[in-house]
N, CA, C and O atoms as a DFTB+ gen file, in Angstrom:
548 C
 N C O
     1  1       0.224      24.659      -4.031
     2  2       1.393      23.820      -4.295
     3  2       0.933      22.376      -4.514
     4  3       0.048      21.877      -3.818
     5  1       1.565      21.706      -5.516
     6  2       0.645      20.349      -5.976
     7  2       1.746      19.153      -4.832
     8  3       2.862      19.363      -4.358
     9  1       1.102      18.287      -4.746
    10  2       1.457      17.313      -3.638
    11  2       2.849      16.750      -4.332
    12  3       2.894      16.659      -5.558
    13  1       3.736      16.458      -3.696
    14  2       4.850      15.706      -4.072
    15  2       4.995      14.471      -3.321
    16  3       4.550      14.435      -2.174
    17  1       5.625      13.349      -3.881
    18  2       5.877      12.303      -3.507
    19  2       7.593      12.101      -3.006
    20  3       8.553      12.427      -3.705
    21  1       7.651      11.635      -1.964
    22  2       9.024      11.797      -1.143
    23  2      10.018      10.329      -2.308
    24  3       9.340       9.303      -2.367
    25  1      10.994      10.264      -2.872
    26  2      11.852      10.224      -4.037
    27  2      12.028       8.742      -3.746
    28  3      12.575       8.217      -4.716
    29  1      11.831       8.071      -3.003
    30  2      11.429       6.818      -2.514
    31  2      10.631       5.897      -3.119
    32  3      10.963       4.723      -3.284
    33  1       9.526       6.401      -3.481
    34  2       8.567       5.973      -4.096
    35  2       8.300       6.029      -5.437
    36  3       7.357       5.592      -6.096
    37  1       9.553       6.803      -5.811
    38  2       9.721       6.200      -7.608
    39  2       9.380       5.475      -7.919
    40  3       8.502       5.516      -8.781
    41  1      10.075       3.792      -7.179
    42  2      10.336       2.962      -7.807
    43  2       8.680       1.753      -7.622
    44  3       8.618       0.554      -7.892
    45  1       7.687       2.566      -7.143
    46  2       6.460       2.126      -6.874
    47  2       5.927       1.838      -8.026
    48  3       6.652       1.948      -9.015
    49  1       4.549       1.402      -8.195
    50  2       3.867       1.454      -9.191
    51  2       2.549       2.245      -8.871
    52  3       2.073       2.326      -7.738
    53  1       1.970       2.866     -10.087
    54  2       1.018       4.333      -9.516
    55  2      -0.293       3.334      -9.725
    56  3      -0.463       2.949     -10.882
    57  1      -1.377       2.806      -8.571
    58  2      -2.609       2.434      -9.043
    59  2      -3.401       3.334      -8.883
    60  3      -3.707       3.699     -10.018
    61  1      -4.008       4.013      -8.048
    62  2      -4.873       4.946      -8.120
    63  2      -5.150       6.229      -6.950
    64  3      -4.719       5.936      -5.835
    65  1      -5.648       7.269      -7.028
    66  2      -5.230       8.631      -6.448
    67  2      -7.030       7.970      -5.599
    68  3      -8.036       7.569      -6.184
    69  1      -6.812       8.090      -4.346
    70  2      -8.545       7.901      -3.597
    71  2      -8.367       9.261      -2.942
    72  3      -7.449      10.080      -3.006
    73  1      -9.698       9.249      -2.197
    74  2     -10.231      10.700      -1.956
    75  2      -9.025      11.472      -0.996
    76  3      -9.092      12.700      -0.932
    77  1      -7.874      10.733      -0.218
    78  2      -6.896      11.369       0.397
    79  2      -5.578      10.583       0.065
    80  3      -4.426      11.013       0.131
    81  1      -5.977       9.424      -0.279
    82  2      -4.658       9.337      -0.401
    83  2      -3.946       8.289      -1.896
    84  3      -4.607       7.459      -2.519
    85  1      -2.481       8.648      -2.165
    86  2      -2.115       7.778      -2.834
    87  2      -1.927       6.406      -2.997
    88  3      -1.291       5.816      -2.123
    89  1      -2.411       5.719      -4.060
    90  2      -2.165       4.141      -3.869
    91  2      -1.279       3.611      -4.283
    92  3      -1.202       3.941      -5.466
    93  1      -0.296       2.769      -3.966
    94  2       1.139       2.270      -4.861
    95  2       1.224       0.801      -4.481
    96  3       1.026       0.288      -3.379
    97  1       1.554       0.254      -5.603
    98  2       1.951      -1.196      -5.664
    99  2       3.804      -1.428      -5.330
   100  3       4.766      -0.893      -5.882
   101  1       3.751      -2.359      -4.304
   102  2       5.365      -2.331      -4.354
   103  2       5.906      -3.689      -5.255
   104  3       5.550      -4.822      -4.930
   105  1       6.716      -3.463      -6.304
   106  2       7.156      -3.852      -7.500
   107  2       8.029      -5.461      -7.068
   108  3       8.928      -5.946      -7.755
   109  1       7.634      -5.898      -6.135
   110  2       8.348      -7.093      -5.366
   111  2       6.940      -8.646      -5.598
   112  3       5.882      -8.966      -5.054
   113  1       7.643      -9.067      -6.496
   114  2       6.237     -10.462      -6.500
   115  2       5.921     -11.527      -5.794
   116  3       5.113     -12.428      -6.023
   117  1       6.907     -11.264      -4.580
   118  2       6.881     -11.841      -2.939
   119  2       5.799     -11.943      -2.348
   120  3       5.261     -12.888      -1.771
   121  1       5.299     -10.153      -2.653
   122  2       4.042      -9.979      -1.395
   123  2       3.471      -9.418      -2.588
   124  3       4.061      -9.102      -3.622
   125  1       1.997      -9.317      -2.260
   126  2       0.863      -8.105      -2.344
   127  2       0.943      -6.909      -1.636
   128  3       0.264      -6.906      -0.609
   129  1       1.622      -5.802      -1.895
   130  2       2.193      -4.954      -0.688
   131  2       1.601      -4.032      -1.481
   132  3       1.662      -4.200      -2.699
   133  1       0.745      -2.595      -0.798
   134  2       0.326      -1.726      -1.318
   135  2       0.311      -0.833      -0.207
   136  3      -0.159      -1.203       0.869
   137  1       0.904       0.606      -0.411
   138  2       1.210       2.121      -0.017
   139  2       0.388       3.063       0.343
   140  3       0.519       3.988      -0.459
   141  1      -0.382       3.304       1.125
   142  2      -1.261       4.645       1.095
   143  2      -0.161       5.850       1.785
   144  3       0.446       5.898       2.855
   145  1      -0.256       6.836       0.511
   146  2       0.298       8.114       1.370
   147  2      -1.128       9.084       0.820
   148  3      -1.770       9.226      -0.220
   149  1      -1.140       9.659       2.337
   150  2      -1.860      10.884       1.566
   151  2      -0.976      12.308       1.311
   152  3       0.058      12.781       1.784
   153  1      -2.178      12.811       0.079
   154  2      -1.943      13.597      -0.654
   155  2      -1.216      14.760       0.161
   156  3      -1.788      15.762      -0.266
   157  1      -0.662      15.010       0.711
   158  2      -0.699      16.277       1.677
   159  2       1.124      16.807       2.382
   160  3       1.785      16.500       3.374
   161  1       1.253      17.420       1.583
   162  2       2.801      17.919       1.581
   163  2       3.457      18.236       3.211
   164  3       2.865      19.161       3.768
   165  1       4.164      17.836       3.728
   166  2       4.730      18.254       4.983
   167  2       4.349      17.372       6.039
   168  3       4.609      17.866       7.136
   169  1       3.684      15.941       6.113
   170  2       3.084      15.596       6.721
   171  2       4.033      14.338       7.093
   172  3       4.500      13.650       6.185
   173  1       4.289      14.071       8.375
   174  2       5.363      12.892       8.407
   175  2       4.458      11.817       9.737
   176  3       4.520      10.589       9.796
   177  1       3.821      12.558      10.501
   178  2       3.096      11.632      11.537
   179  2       1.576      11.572      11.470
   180  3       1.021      12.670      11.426
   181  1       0.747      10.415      11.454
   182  2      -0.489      10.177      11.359
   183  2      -1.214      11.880      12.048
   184  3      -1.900      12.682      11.413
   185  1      -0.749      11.987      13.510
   186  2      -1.256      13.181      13.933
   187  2      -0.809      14.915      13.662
   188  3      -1.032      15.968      14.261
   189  1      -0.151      14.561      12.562
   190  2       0.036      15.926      11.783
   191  2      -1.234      16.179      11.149
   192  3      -1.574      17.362      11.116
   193  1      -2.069      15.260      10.600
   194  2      -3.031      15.107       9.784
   195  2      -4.386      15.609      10.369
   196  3      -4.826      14.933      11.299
   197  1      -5.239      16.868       9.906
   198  2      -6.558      17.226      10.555
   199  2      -6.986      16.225      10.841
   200  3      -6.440      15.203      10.424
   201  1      -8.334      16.152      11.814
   202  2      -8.818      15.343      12.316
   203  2     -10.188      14.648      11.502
   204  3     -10.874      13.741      11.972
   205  1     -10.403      15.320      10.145
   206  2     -11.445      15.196       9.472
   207  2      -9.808      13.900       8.337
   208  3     -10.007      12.685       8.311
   209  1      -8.741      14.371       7.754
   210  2      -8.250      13.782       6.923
   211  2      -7.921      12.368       8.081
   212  3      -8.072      11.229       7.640
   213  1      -7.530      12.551       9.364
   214  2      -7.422      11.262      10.033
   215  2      -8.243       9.911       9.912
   216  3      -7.888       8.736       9.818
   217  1      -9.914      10.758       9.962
   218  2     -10.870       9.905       9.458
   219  2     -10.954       9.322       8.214
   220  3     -11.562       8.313       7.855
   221  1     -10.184      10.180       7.537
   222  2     -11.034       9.696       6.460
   223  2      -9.338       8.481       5.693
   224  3      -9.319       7.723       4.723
   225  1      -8.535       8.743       6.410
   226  2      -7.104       7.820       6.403
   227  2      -7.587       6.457       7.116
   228  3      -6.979       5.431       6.811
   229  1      -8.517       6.389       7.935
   230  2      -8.875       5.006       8.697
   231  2      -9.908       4.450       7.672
   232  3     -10.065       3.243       7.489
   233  1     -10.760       5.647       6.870
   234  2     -11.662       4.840       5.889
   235  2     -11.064       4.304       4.474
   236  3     -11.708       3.475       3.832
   237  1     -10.105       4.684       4.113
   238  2      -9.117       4.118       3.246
   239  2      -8.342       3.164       3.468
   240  3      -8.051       2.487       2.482
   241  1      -7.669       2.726       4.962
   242  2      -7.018       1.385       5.276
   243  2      -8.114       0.238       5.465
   244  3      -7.869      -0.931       5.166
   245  1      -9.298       0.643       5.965
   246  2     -10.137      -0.251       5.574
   247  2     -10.474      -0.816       4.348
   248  3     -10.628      -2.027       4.193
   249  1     -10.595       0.042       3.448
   250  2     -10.697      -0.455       1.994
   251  2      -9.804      -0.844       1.154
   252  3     -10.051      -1.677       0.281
   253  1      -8.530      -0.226       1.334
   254  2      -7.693      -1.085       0.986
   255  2      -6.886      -3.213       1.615
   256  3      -6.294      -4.148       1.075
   257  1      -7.521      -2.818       3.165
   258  2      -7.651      -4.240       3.755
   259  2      -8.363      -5.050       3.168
   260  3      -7.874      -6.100       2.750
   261  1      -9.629      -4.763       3.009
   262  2     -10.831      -5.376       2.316
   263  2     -10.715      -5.766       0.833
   264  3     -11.172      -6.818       0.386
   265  1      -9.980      -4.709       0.002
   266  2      -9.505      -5.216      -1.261
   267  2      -8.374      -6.380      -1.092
   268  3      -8.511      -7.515      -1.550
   269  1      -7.397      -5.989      -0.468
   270  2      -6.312      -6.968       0.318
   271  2      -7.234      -8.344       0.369
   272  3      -6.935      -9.089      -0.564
   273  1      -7.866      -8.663       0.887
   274  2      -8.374      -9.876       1.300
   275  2      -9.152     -10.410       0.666
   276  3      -9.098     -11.640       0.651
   277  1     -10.413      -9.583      -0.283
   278  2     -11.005      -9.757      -0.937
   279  2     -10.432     -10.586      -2.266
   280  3     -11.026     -11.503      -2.832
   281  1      -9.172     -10.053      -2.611
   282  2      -8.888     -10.242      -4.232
   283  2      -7.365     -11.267      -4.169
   284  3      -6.572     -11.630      -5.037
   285  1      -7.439     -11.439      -2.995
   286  2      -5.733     -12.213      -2.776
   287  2      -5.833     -13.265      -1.380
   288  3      -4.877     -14.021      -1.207
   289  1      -6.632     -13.296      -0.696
   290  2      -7.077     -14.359       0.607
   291  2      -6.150     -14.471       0.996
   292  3      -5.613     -15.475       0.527
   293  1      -5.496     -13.907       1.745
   294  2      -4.308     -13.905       2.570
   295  2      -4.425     -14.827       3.664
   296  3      -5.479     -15.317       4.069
   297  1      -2.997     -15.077       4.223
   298  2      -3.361     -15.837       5.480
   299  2      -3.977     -14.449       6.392
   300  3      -5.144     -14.143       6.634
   301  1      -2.727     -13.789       6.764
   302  2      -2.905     -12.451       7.549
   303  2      -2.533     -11.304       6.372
   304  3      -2.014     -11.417       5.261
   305  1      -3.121      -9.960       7.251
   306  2      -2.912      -8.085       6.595
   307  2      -1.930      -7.696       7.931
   308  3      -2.274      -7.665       9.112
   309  1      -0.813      -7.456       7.445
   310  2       0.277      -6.199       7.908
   311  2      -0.328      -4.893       7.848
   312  3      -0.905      -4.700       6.777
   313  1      -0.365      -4.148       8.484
   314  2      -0.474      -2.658       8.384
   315  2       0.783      -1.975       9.426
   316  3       1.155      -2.163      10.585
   317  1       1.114      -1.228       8.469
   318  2       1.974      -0.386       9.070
   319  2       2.817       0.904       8.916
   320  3       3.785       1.007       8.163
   321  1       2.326       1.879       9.727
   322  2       3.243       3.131       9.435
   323  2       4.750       3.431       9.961
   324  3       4.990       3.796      11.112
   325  1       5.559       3.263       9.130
   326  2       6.900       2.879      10.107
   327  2       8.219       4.544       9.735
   328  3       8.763       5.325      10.516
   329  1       8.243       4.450       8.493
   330  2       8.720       5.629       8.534
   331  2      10.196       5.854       8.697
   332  3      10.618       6.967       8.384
   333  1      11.128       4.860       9.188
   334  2      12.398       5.219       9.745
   335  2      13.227       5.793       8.328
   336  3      14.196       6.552       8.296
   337  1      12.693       5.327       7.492
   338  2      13.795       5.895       5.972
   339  2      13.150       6.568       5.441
   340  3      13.856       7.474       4.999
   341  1      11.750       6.760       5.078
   342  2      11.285       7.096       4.437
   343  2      10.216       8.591       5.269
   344  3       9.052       8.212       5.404
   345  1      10.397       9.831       5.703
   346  2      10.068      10.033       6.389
   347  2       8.311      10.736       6.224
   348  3       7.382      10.952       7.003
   349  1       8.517      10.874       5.011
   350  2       6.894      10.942       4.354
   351  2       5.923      10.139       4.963
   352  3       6.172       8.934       4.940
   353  1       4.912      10.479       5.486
   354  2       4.071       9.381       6.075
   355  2       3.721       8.119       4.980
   356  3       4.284       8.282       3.898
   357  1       3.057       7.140       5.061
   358  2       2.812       6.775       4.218
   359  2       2.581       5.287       5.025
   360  3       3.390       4.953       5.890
   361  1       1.375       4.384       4.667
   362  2       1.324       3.325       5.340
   363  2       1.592       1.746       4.478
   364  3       1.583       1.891       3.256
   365  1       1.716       0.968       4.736
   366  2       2.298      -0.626       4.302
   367  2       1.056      -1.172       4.577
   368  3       0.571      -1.094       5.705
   369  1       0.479      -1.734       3.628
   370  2      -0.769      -2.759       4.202
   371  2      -0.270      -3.387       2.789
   372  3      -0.266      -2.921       1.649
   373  1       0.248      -4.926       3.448
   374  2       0.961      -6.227       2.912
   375  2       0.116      -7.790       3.640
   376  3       0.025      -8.294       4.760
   377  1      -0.445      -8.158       2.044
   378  2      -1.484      -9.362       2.489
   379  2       0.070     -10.640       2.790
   380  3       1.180     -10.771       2.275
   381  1      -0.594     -11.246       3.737
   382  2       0.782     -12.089       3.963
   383  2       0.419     -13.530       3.844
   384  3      -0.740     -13.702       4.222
   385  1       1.046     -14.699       3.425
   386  2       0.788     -15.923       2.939
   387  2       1.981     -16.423       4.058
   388  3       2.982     -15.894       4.541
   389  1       1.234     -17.874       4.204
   390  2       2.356     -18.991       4.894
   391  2       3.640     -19.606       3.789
   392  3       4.605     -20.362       3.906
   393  1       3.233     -19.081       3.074
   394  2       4.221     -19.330       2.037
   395  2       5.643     -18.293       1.512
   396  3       6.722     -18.491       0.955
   397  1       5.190     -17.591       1.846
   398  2       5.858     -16.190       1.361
   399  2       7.247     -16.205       1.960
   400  3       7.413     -16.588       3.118
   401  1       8.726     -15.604       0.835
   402  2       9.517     -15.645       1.734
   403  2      10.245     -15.407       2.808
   404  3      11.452     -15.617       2.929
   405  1       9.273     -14.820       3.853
   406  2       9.500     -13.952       5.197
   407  2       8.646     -14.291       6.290
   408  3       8.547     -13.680       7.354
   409  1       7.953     -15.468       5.880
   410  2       7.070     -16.030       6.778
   411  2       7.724     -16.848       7.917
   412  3       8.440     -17.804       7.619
   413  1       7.476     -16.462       9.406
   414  2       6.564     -16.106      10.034
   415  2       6.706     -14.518      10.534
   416  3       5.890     -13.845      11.163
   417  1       8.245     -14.098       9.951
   418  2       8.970     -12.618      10.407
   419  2       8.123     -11.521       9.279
   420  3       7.146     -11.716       8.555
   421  1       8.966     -10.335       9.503
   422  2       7.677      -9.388       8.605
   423  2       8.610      -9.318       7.525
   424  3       9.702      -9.870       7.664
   425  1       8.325      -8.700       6.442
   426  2       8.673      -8.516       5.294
   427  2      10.427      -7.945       5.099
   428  3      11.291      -8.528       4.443
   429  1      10.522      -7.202       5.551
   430  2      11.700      -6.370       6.013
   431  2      12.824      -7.647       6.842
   432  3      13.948      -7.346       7.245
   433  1      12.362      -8.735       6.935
   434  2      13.471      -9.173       8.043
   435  2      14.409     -10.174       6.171
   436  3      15.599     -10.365       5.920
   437  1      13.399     -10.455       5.515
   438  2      13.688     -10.932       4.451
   439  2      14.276      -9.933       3.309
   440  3      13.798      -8.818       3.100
   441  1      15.357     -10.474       2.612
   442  2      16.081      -8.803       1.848
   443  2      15.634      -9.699       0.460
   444  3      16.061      -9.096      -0.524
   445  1      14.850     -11.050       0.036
   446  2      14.328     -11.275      -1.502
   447  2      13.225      -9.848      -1.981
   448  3      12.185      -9.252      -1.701
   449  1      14.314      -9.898      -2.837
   450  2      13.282      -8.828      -3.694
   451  2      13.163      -9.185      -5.699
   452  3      14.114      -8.971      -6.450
   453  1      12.183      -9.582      -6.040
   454  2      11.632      -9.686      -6.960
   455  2      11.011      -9.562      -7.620
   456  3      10.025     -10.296      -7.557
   457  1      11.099      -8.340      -9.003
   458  2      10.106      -7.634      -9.423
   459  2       9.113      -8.247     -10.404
   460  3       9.472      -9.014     -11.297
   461  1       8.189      -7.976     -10.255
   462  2       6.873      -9.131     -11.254
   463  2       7.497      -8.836     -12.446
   464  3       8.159      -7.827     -12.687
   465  1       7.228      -9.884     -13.280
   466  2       7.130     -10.060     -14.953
   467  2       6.072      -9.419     -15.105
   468  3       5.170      -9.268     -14.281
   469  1       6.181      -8.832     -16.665
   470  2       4.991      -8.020     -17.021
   471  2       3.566      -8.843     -16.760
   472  3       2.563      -8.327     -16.268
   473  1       3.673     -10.126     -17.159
   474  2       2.123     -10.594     -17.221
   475  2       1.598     -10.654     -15.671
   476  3       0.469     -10.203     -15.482
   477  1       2.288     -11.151     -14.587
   478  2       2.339     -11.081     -13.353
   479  2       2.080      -9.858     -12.601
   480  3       1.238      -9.695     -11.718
   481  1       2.739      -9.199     -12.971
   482  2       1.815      -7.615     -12.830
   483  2       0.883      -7.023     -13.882
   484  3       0.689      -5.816     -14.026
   485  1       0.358      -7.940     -14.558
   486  2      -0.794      -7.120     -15.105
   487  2      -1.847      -7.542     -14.082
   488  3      -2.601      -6.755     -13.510
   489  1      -1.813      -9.272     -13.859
   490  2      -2.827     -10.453     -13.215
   491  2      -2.884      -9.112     -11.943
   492  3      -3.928      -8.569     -11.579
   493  1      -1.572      -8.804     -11.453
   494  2      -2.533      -8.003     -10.088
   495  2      -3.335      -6.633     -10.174
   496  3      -4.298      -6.121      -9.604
   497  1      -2.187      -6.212     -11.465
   498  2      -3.317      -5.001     -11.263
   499  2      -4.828      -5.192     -12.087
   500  3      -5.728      -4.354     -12.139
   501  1      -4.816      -6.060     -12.483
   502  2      -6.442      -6.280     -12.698
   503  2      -6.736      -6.787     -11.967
   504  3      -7.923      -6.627     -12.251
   505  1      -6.779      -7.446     -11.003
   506  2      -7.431      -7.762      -9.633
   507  2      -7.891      -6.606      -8.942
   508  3      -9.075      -6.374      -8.698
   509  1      -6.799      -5.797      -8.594
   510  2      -6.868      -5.023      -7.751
   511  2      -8.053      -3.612      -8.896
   512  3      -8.913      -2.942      -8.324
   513  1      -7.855      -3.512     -10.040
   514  2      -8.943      -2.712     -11.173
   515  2      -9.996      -3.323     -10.653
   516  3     -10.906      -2.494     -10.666
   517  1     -10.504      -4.678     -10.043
   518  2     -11.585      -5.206     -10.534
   519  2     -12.658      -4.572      -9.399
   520  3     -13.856      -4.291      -9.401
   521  1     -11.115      -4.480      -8.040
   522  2     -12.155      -3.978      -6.984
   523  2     -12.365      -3.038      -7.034
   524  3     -13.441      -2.611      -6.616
   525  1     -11.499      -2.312      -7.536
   526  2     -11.643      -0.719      -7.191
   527  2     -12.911       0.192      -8.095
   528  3     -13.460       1.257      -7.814
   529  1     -13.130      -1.001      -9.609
   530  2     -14.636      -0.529     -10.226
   531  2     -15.826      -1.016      -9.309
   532  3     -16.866      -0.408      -9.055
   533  1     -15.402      -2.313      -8.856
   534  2     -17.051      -2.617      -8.241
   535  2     -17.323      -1.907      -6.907
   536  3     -18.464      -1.689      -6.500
   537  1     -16.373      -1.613      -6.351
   538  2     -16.544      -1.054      -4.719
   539  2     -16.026       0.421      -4.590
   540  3     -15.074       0.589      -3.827
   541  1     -16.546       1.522      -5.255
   542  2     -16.456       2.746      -4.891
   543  2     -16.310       2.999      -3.787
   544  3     -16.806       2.278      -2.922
   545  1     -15.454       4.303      -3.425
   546  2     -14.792       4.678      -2.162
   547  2     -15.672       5.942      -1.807
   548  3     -15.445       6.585      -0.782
């Protein structure tokens, strides 16, 4: 059965499939906010997940942190698996600026939502292309 994505995440943007999990850009030009779900149908809590895909879910939030910081210098990285609507696992790692409009609260306490202009989302996803060629996973 091929993996499905919980109907939520339509409105994402698709960057790239890593060794477990999905990558998604969230379409808001507020934050740098990017999605890992992994691939894996039925799965709603981190510890549903074998203990070999667990590992290898901690070696992917690392790299996606590291791209996070690397390509956007954040003040602080959000990470978070929260889940209350969306019940698909799936984690939030959002680079956060003193500037941003939800600063010093988290993203969610702020309801601005603003979707990039095309050129504005190209600038990130070639950032985020640039790491993902030089730093294999």
């Amino acid at each position: 059965m091929p993996f499905t994505l919980h109907p939520n995440f339509d409105s994402k943007i698709f960057i790239a499939d890593l060794p477990l999990c999905r990558l998604l850009l969230e379409n808001n030009s507020h934050y740098r906010w990017l999605f890992l779900i992994p691939r894996r149908d039925h799965i709603i809590h981190i510890m549903d997940l074998s203990t070999e895909d667990q590992l290898q879910l901690l070696k992917e939030i690392d790299y996606v942190q590291k791209l996070l910081w690397t390509q956007f210098c954040p003040y602080r990285l959000n990470v978070a698996a929260i889940g209350n609507k969306t019940p698909q696992l799936h984690l939030h790692l959002i680079a956060r600026f003193e500037i941003d409009p939800a600063w010093p609260g988290t993203v969610w306490d702020h309801p601005s939502q603003e979707s990039y202009t095309e050129n504005a989302l190209q600038k990130v996803l070639d950032s985020i292309a640039v790491y993902l060629s030089q730093h294999p996973l």
